[in-house]
C-alpha positions in Angstrom: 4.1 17.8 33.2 2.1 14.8 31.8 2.9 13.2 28.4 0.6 12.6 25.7 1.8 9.0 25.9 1.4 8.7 30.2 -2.3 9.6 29.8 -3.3 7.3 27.6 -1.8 3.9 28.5 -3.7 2.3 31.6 -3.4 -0.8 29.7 -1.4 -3.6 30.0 2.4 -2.8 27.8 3.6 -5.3 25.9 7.8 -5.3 26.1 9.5 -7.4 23.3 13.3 -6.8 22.5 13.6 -3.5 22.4 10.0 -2.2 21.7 7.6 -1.1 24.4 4.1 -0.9 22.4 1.6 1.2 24.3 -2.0 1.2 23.1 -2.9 5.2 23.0 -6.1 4.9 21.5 -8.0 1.3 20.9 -11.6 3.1 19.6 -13.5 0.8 17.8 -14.7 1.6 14.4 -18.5 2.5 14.6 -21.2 -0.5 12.6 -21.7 2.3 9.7 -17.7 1.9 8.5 -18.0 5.9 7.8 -14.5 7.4 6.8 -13.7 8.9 10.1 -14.6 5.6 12.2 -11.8 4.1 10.1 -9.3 6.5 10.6 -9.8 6.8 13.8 -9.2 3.3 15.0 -5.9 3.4 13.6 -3.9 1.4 16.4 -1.6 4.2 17.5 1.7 2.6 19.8 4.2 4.4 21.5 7.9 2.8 20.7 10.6 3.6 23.4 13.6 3.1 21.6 16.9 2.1 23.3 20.1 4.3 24.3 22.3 5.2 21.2 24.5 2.9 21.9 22.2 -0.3 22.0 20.4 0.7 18.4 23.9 1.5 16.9 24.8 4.3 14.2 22.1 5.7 12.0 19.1 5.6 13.9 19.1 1.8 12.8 19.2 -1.6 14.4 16.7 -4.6 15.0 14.4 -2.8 17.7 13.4 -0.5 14.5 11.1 -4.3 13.8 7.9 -4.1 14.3 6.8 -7.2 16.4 3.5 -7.6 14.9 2.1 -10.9 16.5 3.0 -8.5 20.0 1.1 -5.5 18.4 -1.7 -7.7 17.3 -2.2 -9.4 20.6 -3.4 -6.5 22.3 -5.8 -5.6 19.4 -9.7 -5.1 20.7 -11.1 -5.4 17.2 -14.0 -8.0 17.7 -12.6 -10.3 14.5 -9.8 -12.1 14.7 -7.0 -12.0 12.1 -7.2 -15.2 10.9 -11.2 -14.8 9.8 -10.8 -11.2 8.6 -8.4 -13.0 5.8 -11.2 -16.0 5.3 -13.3 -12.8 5.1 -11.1 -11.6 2.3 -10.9 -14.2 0.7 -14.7 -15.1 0.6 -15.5 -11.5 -0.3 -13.1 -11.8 -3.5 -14.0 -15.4 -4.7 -18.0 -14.1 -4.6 -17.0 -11.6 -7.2 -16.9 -8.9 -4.5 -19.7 -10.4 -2.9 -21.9 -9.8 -6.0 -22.5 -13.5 -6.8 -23.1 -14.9 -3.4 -25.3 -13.1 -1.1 -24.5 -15.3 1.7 -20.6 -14.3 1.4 -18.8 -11.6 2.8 -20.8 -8.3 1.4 -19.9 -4.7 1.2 -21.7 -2.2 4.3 -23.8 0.6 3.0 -21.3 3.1 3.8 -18.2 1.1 1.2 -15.9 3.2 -0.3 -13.7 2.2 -3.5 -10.2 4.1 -3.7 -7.5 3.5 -6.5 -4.1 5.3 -6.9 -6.5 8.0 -9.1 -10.0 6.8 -8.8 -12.1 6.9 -6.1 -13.8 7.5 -3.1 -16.9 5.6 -5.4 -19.7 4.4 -3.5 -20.7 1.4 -3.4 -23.2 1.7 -6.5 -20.9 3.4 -8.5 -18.6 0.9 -8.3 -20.7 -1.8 -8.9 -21.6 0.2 -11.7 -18.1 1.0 -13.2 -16.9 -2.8 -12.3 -19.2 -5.0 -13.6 -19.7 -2.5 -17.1 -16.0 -3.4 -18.2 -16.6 -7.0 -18.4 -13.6 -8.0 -17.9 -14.5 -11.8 -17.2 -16.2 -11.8 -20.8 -12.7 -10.2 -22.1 -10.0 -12.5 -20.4 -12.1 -15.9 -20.0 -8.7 -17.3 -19.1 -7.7 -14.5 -16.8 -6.0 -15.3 -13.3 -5.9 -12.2 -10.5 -3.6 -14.1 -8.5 -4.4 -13.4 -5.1 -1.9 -14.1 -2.2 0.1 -12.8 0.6 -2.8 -11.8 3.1 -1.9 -10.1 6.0 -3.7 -7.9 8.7 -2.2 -4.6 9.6 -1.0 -4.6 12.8 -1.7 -1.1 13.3 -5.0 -1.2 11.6 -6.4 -4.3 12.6 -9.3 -4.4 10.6 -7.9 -3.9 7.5 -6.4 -6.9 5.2 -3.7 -6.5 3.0 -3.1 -8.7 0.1 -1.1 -8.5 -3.1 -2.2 -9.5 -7.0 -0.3 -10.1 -10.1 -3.0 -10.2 -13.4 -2.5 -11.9 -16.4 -4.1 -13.5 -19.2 -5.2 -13.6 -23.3 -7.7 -11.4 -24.5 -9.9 -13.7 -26.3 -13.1 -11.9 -25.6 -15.0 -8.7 -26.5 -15.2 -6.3 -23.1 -17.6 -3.2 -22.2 -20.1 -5.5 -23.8 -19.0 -5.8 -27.7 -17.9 -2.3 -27.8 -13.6 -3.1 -27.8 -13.0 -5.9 -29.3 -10.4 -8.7 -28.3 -7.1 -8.3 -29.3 -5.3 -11.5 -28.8 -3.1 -10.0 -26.3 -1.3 -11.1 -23.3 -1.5 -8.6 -20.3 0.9 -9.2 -17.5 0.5 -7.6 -14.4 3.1 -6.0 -12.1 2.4 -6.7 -8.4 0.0 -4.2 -7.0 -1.1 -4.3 -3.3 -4.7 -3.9 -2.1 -6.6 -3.8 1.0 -10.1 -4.3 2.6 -11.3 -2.6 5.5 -13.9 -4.0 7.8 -16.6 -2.6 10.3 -17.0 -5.3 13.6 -20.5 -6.4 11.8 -17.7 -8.1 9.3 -19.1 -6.0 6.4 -16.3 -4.4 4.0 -16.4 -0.8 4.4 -12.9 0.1 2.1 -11.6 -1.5 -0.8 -8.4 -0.6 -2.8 -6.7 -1.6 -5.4 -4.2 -1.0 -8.2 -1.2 0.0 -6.0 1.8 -1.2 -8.1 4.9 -2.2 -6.2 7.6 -2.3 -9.0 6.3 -0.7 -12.2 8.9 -2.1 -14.1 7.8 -5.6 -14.0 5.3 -6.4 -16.7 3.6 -4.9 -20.1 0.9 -2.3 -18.6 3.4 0.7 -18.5 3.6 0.5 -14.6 0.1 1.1 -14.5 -2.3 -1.0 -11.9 -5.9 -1.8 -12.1 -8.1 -1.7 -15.4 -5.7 1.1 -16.4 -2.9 -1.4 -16.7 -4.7 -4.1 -18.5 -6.4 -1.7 -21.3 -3.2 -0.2 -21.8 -1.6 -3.3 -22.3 -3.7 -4.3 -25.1 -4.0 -1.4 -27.2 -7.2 0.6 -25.9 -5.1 2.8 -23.4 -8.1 5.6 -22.1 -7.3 9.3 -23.4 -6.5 10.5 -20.2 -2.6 11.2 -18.8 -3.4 9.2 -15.7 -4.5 6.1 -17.6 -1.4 6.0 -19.6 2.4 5.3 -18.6 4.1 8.1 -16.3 5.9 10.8 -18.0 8.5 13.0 -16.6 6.6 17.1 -16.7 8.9 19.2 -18.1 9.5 21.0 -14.7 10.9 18.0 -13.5 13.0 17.7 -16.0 14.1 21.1 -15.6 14.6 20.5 -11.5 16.9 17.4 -12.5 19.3 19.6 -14.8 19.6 21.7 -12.8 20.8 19.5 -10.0 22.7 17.6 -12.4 24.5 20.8 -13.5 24.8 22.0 -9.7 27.1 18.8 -8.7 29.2 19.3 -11.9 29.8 22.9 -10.6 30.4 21.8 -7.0 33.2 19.2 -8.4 34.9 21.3 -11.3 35.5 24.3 -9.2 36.0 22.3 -5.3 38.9 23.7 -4.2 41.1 20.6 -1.8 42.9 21.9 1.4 46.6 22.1 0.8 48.3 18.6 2.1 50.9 19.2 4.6 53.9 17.8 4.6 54.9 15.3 7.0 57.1 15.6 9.7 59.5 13.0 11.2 59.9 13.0 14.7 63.7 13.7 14.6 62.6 16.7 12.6 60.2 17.6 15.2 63.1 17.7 17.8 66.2 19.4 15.5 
């Protein structure tokens, strides 16, 4: 019987260490950047992993790397890596291509997702964006852009991470919350764009926080984080720090109480006594 994975790779294979990466499905994502174009192109491989006894215990080992320069090689996406992250970065020093029409610019079809917000359309989030003000609030303010990376297994889409901070010297949602004084710093949150072969951004995120125990917004990303941060958190539970329900609470005394069962009343096998071997042979 024929595999899912022999039907689909008449293209070349590209062997590195241990990894055999076979292109199943290469589909380009269609010029309107719809939802289902992006998921769709979604580089899917097929890794052959080694005997047992090459990859060692666990399921671990080195061929469980990702070679992504290999994986990115046999890429068909029309734009190469290199100017999808000059993309990028144009596209977020234009103010998400707001302030410079000749700069990388969102496709009809854009899409804004957050950890709670989101899917906005591209008016609405132009709408929701540029009504917080937040240049007018934080005139010193730094988004701190770096690490940009392309997927490997979704070629069009860039990854890049930001860390916020800075005063807030200045009114925001035009006069209506007034500065505060306060320093905001930003936990790392990762963020992507997604991009249709025109070049036109069809996906942003944002607000994904890698480590929310790293700076003064509660572990919260995004605007949430900052208006936390200085005073004006919003009156909703999602745009204030995370708070353990009290069904998960109840879950974790229960476990809790289950392991102090398990040891009090473990019962050990009996330790037999050892044997010499002149004993053995009496």
């Amino acid at each position: 019987r024929t595999t899912h994975t022999q039907t689909r790779c008449a293209t070349p294979v590209v062997k590195h260490a241990h990894h055999v990466h076979k292109p199943l499905n290469a589909r380009l994502p269609s010029s309107n950047g719809s939802r289902h174009a992006r998921a769709s192109f979604r580089l899917a491989v097929a890794v052959t992993p080694p005997a047992a006894a090459e990859r060692g215990t666990g399921g671990g080992g080195a061929w469980q790397v990702v070679d992504e320069d290999a994986v990115l090689k046999i890429s068909t996406f029309p734009i190469a890596p290199d100017k999808l992250i000059l993309n990028t970065k144009s596209f977020m020093q234009s103010f998400y291509g707001l302030r410079d029409p000749a700069a990388t610019q969102m496709a009809e079809s854009f899409q804004f997702n957050g950890p709670v917000v989101g899917p906005l359309s591209r008016d609405a989030f132009v709408s929701a964006f540029t009504g917080f003000k937040l240049e007018e609030g934080f005139p010193d303010g730094l988004t701190q852009f770096y690490h940009f990376r392309v997927d490997p297994f979704e070629p069009n889409r860039v990854w890049y991470t930001s860390r916020f901070e800075g005063y807030n010297t200045g009114d925001l949602a035009g006069g209506s919350l007034k500065a505060t004084g306060k320093f905001v710093d930003s936990p790392p949150q990762t963020n992507s764009l997604t991009f249709n072969e025109a070049g036109e951004v069809t996906q942003l995120t944002v607000g994904y926080v890698m480590d929310k125990q790293l700076g003064n917004t509660g572990g919260l990303g995004g605007v949430f984080g900052i208006f936390y941060a200085i005073g004006y958190a919003l009156p909703f539970p999602e745009a204030n720090p995370w708070k353990m329900s009290k069904r998960y609470k109840f879950f974790n005394a229960m476990g809790q109480l289950s392991a102090k069962f398990k040891k009090i009343f473990s019962v050990k096998a009996p330790v037999e006594p050892s044997v010499s071997a002149e004993e053995k042979t009496a």
